[in-house]
C-alpha positions as CSV (number, residue, x, y, z in Angstrom):
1,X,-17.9,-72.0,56.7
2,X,-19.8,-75.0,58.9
3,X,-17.8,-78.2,60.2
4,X,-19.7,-80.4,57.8
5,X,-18.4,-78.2,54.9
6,X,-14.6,-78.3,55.9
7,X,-15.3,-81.9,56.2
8,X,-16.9,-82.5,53.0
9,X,-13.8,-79.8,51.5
10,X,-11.2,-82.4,52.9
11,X,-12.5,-85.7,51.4
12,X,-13.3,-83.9,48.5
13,X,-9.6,-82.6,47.9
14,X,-7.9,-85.8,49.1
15,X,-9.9,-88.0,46.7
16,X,-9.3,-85.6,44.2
17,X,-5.6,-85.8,44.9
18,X,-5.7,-89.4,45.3
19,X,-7.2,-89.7,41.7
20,X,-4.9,-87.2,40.0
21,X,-1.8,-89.0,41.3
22,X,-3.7,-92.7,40.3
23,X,-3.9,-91.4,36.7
24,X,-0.7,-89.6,36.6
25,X,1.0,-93.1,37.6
26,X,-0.9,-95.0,35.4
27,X,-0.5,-92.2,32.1
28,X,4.1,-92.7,33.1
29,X,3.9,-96.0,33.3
30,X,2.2,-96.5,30.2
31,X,4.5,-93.8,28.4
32,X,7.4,-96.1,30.2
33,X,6.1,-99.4,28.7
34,X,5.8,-97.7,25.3
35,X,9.7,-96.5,25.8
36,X,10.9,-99.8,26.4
37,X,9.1,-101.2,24.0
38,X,10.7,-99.2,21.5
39,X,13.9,-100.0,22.9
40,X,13.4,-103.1,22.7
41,X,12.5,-103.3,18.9
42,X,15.2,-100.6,18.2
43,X,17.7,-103.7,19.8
44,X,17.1,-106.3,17.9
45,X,17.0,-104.6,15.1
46,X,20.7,-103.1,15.7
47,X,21.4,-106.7,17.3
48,X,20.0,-108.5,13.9
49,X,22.1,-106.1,11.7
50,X,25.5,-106.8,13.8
51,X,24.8,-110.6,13.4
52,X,24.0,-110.4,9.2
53,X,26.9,-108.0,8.8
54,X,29.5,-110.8,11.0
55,X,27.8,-113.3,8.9
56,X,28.5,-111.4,5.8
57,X,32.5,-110.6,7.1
58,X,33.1,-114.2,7.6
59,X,31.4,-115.5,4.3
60,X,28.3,-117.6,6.7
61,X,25.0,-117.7,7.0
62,X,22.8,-117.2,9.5
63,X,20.2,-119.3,10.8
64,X,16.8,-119.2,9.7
65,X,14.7,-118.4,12.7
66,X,15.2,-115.0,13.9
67,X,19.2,-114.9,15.6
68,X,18.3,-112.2,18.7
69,X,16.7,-114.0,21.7
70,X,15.7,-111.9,24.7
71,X,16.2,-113.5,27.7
72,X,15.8,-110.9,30.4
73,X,14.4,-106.7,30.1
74,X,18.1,-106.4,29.7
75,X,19.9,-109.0,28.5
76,X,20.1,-110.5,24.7
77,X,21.6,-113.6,23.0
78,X,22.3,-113.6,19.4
79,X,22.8,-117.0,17.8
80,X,25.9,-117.3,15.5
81,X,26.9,-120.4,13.4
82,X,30.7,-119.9,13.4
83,X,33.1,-118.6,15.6
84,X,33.2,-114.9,16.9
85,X,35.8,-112.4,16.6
86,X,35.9,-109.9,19.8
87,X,37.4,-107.0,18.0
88,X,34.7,-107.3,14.8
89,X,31.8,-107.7,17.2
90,X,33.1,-104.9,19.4
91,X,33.3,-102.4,16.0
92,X,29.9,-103.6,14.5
93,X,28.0,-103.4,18.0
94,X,29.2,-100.0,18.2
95,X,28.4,-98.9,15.0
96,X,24.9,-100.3,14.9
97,X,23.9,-98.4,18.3
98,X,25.8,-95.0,17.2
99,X,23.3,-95.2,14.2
100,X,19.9,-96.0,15.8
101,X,20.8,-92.8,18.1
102,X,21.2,-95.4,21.2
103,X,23.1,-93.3,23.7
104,X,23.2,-96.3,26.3
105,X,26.1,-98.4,27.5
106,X,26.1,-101.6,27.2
107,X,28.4,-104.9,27.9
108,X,29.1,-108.0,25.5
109,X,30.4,-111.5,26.1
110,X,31.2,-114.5,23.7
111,X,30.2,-117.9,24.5
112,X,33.5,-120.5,24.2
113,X,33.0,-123.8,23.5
114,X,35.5,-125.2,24.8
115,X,35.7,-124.0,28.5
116,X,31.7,-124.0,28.3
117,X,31.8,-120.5,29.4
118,X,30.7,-116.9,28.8
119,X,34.3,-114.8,27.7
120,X,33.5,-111.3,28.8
121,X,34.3,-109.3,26.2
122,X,34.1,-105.4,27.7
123,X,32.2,-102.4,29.2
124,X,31.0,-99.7,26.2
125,X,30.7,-96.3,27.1
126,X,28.1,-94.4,24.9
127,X,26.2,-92.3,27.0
128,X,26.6,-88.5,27.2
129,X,29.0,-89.0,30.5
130,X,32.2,-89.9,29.4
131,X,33.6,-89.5,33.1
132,X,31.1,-92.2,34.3
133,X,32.8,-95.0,36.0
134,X,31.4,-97.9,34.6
135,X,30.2,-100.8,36.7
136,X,30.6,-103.7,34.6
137,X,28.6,-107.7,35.1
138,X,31.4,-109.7,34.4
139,X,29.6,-112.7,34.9
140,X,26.6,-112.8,31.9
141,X,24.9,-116.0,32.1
142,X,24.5,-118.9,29.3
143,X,22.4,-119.9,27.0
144,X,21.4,-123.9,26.2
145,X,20.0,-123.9,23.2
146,X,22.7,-122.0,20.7
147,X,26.6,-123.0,20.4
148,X,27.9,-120.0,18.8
149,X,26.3,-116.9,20.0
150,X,27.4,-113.5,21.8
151,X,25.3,-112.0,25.0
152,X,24.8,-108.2,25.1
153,X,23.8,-106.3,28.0
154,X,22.3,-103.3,29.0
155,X,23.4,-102.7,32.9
156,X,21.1,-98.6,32.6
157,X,18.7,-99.8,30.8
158,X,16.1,-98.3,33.4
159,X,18.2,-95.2,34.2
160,X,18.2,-94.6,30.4
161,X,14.9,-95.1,29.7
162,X,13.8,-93.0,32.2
163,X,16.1,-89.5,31.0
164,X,14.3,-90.5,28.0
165,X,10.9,-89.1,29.6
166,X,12.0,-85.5,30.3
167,X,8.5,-84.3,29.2
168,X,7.2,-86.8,31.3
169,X,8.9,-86.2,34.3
170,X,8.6,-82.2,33.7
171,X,5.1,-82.6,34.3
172,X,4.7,-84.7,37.0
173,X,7.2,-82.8,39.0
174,X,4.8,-79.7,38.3
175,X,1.5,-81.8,39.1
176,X,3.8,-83.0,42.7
177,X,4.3,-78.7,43.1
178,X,0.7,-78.5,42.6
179,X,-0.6,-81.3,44.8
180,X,1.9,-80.2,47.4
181,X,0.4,-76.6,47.1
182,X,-3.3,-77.6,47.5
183,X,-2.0,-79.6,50.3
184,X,-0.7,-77.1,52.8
185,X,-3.4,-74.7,51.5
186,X,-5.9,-76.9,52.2
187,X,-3.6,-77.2,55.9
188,X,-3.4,-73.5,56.4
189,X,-7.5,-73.4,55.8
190,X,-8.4,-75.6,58.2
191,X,-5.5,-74.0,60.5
192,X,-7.3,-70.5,60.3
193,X,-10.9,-72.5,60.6
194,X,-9.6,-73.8,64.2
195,X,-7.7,-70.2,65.2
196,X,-11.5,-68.8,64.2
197,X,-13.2,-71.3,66.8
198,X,-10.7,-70.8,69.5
199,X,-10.6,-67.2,69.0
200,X,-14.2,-66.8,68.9
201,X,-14.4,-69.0,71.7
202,X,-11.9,-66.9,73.6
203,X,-14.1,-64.0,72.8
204,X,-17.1,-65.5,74.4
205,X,-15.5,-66.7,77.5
206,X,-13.6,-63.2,78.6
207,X,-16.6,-61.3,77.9
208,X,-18.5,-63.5,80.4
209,X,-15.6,-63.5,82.6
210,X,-15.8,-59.3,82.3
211,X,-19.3,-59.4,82.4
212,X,-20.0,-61.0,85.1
213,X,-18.0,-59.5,87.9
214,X,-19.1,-55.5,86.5
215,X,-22.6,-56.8,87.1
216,X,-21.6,-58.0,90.7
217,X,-19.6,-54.6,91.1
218,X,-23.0,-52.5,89.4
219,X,-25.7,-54.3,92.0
220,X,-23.2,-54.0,95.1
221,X,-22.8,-50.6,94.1
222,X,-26.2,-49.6,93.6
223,X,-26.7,-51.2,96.9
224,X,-23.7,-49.2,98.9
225,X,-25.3,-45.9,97.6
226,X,-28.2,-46.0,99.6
227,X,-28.3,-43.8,102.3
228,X,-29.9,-45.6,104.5
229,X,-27.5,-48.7,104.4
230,X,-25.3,-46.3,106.3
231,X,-27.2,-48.0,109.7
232,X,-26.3,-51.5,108.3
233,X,-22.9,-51.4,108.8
234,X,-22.7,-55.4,108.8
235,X,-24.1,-54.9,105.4
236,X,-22.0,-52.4,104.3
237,X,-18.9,-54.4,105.0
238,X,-20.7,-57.4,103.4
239,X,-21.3,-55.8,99.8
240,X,-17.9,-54.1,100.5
241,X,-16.5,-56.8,100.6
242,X,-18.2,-58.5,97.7
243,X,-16.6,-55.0,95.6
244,X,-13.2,-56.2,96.2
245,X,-13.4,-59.7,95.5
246,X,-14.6,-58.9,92.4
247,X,-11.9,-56.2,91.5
248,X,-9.5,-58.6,92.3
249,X,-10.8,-60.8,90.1
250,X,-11.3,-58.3,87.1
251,X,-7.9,-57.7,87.8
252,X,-6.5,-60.8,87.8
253,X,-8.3,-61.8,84.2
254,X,-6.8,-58.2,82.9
255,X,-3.0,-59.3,84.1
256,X,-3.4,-62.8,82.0
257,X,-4.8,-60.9,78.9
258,X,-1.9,-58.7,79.7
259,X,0.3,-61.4,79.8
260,X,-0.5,-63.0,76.5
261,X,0.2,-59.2,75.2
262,X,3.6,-59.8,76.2
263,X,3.5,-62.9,74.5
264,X,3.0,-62.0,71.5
265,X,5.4,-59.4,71.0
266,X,8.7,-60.4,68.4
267,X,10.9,-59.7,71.1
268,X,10.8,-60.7,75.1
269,X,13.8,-59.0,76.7
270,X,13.9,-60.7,80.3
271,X,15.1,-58.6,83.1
272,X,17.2,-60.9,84.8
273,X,18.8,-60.8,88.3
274,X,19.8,-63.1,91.2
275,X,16.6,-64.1,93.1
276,X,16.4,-66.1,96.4
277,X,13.7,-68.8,95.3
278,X,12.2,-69.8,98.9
279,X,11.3,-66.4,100.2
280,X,9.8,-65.8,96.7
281,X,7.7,-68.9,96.7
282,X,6.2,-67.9,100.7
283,X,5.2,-64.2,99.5
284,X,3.4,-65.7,96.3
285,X,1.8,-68.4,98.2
286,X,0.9,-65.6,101.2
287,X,-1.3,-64.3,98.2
288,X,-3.1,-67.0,97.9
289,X,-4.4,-67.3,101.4
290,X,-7.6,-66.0,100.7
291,X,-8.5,-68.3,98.3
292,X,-6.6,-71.4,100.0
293,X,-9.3,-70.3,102.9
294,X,-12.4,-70.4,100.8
295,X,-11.9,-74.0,100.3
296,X,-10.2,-75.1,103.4
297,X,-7.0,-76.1,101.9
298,X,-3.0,-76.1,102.8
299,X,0.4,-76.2,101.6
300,X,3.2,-78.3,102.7
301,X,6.6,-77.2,101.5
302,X,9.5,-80.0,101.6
303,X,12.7,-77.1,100.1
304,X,16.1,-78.6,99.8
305,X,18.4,-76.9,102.2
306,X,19.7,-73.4,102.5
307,X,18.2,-70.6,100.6
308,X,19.4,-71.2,96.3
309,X,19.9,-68.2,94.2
310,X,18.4,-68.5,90.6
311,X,18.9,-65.9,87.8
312,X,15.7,-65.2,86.6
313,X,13.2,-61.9,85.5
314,X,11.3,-61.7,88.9
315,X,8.7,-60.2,87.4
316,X,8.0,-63.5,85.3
317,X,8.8,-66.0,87.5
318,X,6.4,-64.8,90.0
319,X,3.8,-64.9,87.7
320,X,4.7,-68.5,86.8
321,X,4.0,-69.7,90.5
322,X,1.1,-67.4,90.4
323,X,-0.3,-69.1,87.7
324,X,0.8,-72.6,88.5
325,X,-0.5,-72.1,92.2
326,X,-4.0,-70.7,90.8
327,X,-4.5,-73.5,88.9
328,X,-4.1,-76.3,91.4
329,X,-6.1,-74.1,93.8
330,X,-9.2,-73.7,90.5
331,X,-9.4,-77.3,89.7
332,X,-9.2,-79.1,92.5
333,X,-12.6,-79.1,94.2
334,X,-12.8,-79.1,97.6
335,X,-9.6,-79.1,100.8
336,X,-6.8,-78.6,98.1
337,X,-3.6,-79.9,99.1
338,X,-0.9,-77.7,97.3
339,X,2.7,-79.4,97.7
340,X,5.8,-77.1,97.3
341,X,9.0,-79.2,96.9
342,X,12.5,-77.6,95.6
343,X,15.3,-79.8,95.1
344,X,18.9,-79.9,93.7
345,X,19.5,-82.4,90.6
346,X,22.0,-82.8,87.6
347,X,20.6,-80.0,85.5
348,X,20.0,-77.3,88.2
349,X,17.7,-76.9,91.2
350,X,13.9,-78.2,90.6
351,X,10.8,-76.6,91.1
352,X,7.9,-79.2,91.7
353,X,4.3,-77.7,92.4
354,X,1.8,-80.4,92.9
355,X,-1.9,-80.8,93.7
356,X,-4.8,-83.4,94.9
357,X,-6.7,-82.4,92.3
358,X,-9.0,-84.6,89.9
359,X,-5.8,-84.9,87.5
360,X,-5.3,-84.9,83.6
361,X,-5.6,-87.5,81.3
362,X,-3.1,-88.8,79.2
363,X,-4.7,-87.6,76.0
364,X,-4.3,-84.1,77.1
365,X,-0.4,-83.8,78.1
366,X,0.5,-83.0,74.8
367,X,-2.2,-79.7,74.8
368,X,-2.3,-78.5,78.0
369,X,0.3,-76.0,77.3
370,X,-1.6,-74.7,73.9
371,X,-2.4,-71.3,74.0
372,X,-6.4,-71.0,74.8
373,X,-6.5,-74.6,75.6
374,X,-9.0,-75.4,78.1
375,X,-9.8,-79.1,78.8
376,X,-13.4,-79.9,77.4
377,X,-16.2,-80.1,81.1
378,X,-19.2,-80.5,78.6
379,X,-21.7,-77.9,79.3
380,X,-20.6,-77.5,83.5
381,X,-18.8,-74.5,83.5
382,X,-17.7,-74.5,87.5
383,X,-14.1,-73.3,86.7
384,X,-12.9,-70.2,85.0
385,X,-10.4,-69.3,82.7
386,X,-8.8,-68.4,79.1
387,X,-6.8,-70.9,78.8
388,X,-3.8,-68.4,78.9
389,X,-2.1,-69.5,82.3
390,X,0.0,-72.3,81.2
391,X,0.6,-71.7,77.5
392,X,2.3,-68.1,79.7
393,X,4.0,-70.5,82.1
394,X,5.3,-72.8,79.3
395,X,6.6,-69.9,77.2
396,X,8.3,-67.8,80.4
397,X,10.2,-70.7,81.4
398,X,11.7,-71.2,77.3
399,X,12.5,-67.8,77.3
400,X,14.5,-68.6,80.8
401,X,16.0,-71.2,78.8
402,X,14.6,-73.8,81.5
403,X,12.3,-77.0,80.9
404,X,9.1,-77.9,82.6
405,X,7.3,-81.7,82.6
406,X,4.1,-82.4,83.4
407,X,3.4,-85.5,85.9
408,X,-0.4,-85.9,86.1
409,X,-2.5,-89.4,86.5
410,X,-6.5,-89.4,86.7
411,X,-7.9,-89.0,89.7
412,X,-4.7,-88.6,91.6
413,X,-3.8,-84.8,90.9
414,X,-1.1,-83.2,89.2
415,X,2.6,-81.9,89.5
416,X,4.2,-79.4,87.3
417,X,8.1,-79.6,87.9
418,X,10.4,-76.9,86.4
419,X,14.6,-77.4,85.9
420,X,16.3,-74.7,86.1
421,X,20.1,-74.9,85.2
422,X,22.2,-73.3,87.6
C-alpha cells in the first residue's frame, strides 16, 4: 500500500467519521426536541385538568383563554380566579401526573396576594428513586399578568427526558464503540505501514553495511593470495591491514544487531556488581584510539575525585559508553573533541559524554532514542549506522533504573549525561 493511498485511507475514514457523528447528533437531537415536545403537551394537559378539577371543587370558573402559561423549558403558571388550597393542589397535581405515566418530580408554589410573593408549596418525588435527595428551588419566580395562579416546576426535566431515550442512547453508545474501533484500527494500520518502512529501511541499510566490508575483505583477499605479493611485504601489511579494519567493523555492526537481540527479549536479567567507573571509562576510551587517530581528535576528562563505585551489569554499561563514545567520534567530522566529565549530584554520581560535533536540532530530541531512528542527511550517506546505538543506550540505562537527558544545540555539539543513583 503507497503513501498517497494511506493518505487518501485517512481523510477518507475521518470525513466519514466526522459525518456519521454529524448525523447521529443531529438524528438525538431531533428525537430530543420531539421528547420534549411531548412533554410539553402531556403538561399542560395534566396542568389544564388540575386547574378545571380546583375550579370544579370550589364551585368557579375558569378563565376563558387557555389557564397554563409556559414561561421557561421548565417552569409553568396556571391562572386561577380564586384562592388556592395547598393540600387540594398538592393531591390533584399528583394524581394528574401518576395518570399521564409522568415519572418526573416536580415542585409547586402559590402566588399570595397579600405579601406579593410566591408561597412554596413542596418538593414531589415521583420518579423511580425514592432514596433520591431532592434538591428543591425554593425561590420560583412571579408572574404579572395573573392574581391567582400556582407555578409548577420541573427541576430534571432534562435528566428525565434524556432516560426517556434509552434506544437512543443504546445506539449511539454502539456507533461511539464503532467509531472508537475504526479509530485505533485505522492507528494500528498506519503503525504497521511505518514499522514496514523502517524495517525495510533497516533491511536495506545492514545489508549495505554487510555488503560492503565482505567485498573489501573478498578483493584484499584475492589480492593477499598471490604468491608473488610475498616480495611486497609493504603491500602485504597494507591489504593486511585493510582485512582487519574491516573485521572489526563487521564485528562491531554484528554486536549492535546482537544487541537489539537482547532487546527484544521479555526478560533482561542484568548481572549486576560493584564497578569502579573511572578505570572503566579509560579502557573503553583506549578502544577507541584508533579511530580518535584517523581523525585527529582527543579527549579531555574533568572526573570528580576519588575513584566511585557504581552497581551496574559491566557487560552493559560498557557498551553504553561504547556506543555513546562511537557516536560523537561518527558524527562529528573532522578533530573531534570528546569530553568525559563525572560528577557527584543529588540523585547519584553523573555521567556527562559530550562532543564538538555539528549538534541536533530541537525537533529531533524527542526521537533520537527511537529504535532505527537515524536523523534524515538527504541522499549523503557519509555516516553509518542502524539506528540501534541509542535506542540500546536508552533502554540499558532503564533497565539500570537510571535516567539519561540529552543536551544538544545546532552547531555547537552534543552532551549525553546519565544519573545514576547511588
Amino acid at each position: 500500500m503507497t503513501r498517497n493511498t494511506i493518505r487518501l485511507v485517512v481523510v477518507l475514514g475521518t470525513v466519514s467519521i466526522i459525518g456519521i457523528i454529524i448525523i447521529q447528533w443531529y438524528w438525538v437531537q431531533k428525537a430530543f426536541d420531539i421528547k420534549e415536545k411531548q412533554f410539553n403537551q402531556t403538561i399542560n394537559i395534566s396542568l389544564r385538568k388540575v386547574a378545571e378539577r380546583m375550579a370544579k371543587f370550589n364551585n368557579n370558573t375558569l378563565p376563558n383563554e387557555d389557564p397554563v402559561a409556559q414561561i421557561s423549558s421548565d417552569y409553568y403558571i396556571v391562572n386561577f380566579n380564586d384562592v388556592i388550597d395547598a393540600n387540594i393542589l398538592e393531591h390533584y397535581l399528583k394524581q394528574e401526573f401518576i395518570y399521564h405515566n409522568m415519572d418526573i418530580d416536580f415542585e409547586y408554589a402559590i402566588y399570595d396576594c397579600t405579601s406579593d410573593k410566591m408561597v412554596y408549596g413542596d418538593y414531589i418525588n415521583l420518579s423511580s428513586d425514592p432514596n433520591k435527595e431532592p434538591e428543591p428551588t425554593t425561590n420560583l419566580p412571579k408572574y404579572e399578568e395573573f392574581i391567582y395562579y400556582f407555578g409548577v416546576n420541573f427541576p430534571t426535566k432534562s435528566t428525565y427526558l434524556v432516560s426517556k431515550m434509552g434506544i437512543w442512547i443504546f445506539f449511539s453508545l454502539i456507533l461511539l464503540f464503532a467509531i472508537i474501533f475504526f479509530g485505533y484500527a485505522l492507528f494500528v494500520i498506519l503503525q504497521q505501514k511505518r514499522l514496514s518502512e523502517v524495517q525495510k529501511d533497516f533491511i536495506n541499510n545492514m545489508t549495505h553495511e554487510f555488503k560492503t566490508p565482505i567485498s573489501t575483505i573478498a578483493i584484499s583477499a584475492d589480492v593477499i593470495s598471490d604468491p608473488e605479493i610475498v616480495h611486497q611485504p609493504e603491500k602485504l601489511k597494507n591489504y593486511a591491514g585493510i582485512i582487519k579494519d574491516e573485521n572489526n567493523r563487521l564485528k562491531n555492526q554484528v554486536e549492535k544487531v546482537l544487541q537489539m537481540a537482547i532487546l527484544g527479549k521479555d526478560e533482561l536479567r542484568l548481572k549486576k556488581e560493584q564497578i569502579k567507573l573511572h578505570p572503566l571509562l579509560k579502557q573503553v576510551i583506549s578502544s577507541q584510539e584508533l579511530s580518535l587517530k584517523k581523525k585527529n581528535g582527543r579527549v579531555e576528562y574533568d572526573l570528580m575525585p576519588g575513584d566511585p563505585e557504581i552497581l551496574a551489569d559491566p557487560f552493559h554499561l560498557t557498551n553504553i559508553i561504547y556506543n555513546l563514545l562511537d557516536n560523537a567520534i561518527k558524527y562529528t567530522p573532522v578533530d573531534p573533541l570528546i569530553t568525559i566529565t563525572t560528577r557527584a549530584t543529588r540523585q547519584g554520581i553523573q555521567l556527562i559524554i559530550g562532543d564538538n560535533g555539528p549538534g541536533i536540532k530541537k525537533e529531533h530530541h524527542k526521537k533520537i532514542f527511537d529504535k532505527f531512528f537515524r536523523i534524515s542527511t538527504g541522499n549523503i550517506h557519509n555516516v553509518k549506522g542502524f539506528g540501534l546505538g541509542l535506542h540500546y543506550v536508552k533502554k540499558m540505562a532503564k533497565a539500570h533504573k537510571w535516567t539519561i537527558a540529552l543536551d544538544s544545540k545546532e552547531e555547537e555539539g552534543s552532551q549525553f549525561m546519565i544519573t545514576i543513583p547511588l
